[in-house]
Backbone bond lengths (Angstrom), bond angles and torsions (degrees), N, CA, C in turn:
res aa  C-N    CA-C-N  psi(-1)  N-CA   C-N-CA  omega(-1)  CA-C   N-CA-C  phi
1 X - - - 1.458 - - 1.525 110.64 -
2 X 1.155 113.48 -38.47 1.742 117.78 -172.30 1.801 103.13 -90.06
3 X 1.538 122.37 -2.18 1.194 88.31 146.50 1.626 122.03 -109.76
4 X 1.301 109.28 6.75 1.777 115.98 171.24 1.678 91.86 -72.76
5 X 1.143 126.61 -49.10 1.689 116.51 167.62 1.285 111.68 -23.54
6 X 1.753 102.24 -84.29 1.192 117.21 176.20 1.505 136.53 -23.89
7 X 1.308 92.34 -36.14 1.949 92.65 -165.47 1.407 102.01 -103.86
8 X 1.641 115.16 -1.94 1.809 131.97 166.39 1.517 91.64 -66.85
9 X 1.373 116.55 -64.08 1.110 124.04 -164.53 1.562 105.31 -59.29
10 X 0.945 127.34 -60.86 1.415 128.17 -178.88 1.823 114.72 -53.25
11 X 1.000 112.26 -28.35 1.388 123.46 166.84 1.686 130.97 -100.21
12 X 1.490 97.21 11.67 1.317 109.10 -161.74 2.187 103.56 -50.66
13 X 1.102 129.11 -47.00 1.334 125.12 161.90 1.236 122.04 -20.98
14 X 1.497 106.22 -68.55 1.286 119.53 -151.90 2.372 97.70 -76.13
15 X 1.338 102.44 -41.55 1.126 94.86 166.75 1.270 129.32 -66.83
16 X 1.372 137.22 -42.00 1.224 127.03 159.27 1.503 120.61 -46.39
17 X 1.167 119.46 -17.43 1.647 118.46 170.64 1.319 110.85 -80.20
18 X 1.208 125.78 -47.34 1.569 133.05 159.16 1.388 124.66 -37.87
19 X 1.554 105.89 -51.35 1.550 100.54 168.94 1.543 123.11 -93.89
20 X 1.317 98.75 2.33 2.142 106.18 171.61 1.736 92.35 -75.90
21 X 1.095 99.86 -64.18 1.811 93.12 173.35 1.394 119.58 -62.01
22 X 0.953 140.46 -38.62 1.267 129.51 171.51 1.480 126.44 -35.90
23 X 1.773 89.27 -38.34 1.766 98.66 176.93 1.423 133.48 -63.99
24 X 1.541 92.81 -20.57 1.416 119.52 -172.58 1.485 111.79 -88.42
25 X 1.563 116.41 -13.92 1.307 113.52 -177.28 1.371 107.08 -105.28
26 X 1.881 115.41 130.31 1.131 103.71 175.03 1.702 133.67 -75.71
27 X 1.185 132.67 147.62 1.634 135.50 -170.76 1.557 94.62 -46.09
28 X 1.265 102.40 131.14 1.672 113.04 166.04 1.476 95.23 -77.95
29 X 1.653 106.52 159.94 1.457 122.39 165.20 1.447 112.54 -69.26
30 X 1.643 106.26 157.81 1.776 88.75 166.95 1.370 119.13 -81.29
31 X 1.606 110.41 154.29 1.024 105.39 -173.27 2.058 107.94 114.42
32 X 1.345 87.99 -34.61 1.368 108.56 179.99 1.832 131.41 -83.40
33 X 1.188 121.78 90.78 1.484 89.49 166.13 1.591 120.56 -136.24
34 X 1.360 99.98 168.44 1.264 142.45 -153.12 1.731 110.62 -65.91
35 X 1.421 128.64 80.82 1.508 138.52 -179.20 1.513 114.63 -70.10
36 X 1.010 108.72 -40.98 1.377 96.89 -178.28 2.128 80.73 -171.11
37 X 1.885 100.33 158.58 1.223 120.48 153.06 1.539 121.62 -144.76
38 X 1.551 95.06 100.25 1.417 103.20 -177.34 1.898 105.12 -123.46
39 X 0.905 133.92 58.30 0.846 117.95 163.33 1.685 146.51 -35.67
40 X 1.311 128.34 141.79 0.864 131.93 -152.04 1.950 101.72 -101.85
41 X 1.421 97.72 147.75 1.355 86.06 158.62 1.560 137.16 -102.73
42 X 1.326 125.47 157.66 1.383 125.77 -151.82 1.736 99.32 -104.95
43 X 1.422 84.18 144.68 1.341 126.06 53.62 1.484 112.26 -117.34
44 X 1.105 136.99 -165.26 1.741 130.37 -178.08 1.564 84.55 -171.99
45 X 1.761 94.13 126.44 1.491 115.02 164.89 1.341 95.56 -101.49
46 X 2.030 107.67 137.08 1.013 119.28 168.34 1.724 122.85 -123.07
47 X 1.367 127.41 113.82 1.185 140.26 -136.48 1.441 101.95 -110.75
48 X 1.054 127.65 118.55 1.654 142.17 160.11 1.369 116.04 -120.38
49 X 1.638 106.54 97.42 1.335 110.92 162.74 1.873 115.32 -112.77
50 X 1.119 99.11 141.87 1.810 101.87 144.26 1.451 109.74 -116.69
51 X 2.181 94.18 -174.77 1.249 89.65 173.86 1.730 90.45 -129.61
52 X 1.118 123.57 138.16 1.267 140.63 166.05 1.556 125.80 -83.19
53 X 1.535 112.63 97.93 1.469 121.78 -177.99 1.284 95.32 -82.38
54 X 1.540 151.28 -80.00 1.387 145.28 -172.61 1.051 129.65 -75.46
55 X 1.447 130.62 82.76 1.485 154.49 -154.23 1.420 101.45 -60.10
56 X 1.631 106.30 -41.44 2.001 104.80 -168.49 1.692 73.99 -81.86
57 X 1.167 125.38 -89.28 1.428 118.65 -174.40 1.665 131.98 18.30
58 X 1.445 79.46 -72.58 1.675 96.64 167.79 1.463 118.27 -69.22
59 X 1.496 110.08 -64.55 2.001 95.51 172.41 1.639 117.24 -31.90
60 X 1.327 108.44 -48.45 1.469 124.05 -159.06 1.876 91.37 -62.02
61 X 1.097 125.92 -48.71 1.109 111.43 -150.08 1.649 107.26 -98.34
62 X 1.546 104.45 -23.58 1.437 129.84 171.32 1.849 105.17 -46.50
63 X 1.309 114.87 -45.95 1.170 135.22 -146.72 1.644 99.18 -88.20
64 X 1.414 105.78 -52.05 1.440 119.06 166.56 1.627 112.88 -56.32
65 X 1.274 113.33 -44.80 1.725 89.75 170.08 1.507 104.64 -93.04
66 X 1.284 136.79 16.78 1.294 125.37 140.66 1.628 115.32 -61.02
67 X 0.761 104.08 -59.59 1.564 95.89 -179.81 1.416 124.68 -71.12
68 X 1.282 127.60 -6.73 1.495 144.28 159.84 1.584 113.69 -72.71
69 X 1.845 105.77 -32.15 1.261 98.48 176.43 1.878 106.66 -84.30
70 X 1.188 108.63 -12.80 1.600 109.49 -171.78 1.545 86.03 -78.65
71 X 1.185 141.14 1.26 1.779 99.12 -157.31 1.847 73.23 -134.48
72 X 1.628 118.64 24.12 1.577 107.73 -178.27 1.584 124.11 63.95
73 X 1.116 117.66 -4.87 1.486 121.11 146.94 1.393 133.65 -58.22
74 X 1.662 105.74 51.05 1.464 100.90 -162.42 1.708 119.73 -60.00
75 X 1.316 106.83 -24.77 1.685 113.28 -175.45 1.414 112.47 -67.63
76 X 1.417 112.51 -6.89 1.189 133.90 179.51 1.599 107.49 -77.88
77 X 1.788 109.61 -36.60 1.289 121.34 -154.56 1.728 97.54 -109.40
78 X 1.007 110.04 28.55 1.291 118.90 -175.24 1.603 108.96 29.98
79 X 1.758 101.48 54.23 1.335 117.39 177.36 1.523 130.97 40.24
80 X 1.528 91.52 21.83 1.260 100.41 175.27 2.082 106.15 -97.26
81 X 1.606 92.34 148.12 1.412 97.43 -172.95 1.861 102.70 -81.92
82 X 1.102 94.74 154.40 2.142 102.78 168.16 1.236 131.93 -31.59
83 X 1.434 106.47 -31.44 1.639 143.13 -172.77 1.455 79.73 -64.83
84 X 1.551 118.64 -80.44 1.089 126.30 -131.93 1.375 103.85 -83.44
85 X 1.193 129.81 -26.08 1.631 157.15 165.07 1.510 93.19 -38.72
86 X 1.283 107.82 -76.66 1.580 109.98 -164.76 1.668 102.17 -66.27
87 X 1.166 129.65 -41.68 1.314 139.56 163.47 1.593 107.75 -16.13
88 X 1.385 109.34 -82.79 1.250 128.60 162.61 1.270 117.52 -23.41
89 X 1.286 116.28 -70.25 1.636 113.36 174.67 1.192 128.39 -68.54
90 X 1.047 126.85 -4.44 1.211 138.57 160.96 1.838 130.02 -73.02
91 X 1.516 92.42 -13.42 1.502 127.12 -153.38 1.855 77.67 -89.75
92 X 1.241 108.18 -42.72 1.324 122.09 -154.85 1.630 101.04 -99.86
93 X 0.738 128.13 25.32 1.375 120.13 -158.63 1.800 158.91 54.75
94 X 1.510 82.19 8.50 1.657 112.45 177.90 1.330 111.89 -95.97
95 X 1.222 134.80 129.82 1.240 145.16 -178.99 1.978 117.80 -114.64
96 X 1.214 112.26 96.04 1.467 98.86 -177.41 1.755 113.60 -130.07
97 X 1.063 127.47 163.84 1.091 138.34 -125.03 2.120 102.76 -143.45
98 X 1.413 114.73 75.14 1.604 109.43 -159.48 1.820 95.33 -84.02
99 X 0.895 103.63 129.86 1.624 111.78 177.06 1.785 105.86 -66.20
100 X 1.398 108.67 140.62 1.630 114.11 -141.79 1.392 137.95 43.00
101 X 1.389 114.37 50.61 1.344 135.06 149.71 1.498 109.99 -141.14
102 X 1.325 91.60 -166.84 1.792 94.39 -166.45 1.639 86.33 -132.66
C-alpha cells in the first residue's frame, strides 16, 4: 500500500489531470467501453447519407415504419422519429403531411 502511495505521490500532477477529466466524462453504460475522449470543438457538421437504388422499395418500406412510428412502435421504425420518416421521403420525392405536426 505505501508504495501505491508513493508512486500517487510521485505522480501527483499527472493524476489530478486524470481525475479533472474524468469528471468531465460521462459514465459509459455497461457493456460499454471507453476508446478514446477527444472531443472536438464546435461547431461539428454531422452527415448521414445513403444511396437509394429502389425508389418504390424505399417509399414502400419508408412508409411502413411511418406508420409504426405513428402507433409508437419505434423498433418497428428502425428508431427513427416522424420528423425523420417524412424527412426521408421527401429525400425521395414523396411529400406527406402527419396531422399534429407542421
Amino acid at each position: 500500500m505505501a508504495a501505491v502511495l508513493g508512486r500517487i505521490r510521485a505522480n501527483r500532477t499527472e493524476v489530478v489531470e486524470v481525475l479533472r477529466r474524468r469528471c468531465e466524462i460521462p459514465a459509459m453504460s455497461a457493456g460499454v467501453r471507453l476508446l478514446a475522449w477527444e472531443p472536438k470543438q464546435p461547431p461539428v457538421a454531422i452527415v448521414t447519407w445513403a444511396v437509394v437504388n429502389d425508389v418504390p422499395q424505399f417509399i414502400r418500406a419508408t412508409l411502413t415504419q411511418l406508420e409504426a412510428a405513428l402507433r409508437g412502435k419505434n423498433w418497428l421504425a428502425a428508431n427513427r422519429s416522424v420528423r425523420e420518416l417524412v424527412e426521408r421521403l421527401e429525400q425521395v420525392g414523396v411529400k406527406v403531411n402527419v396531422e399534429g405536426t407542421r
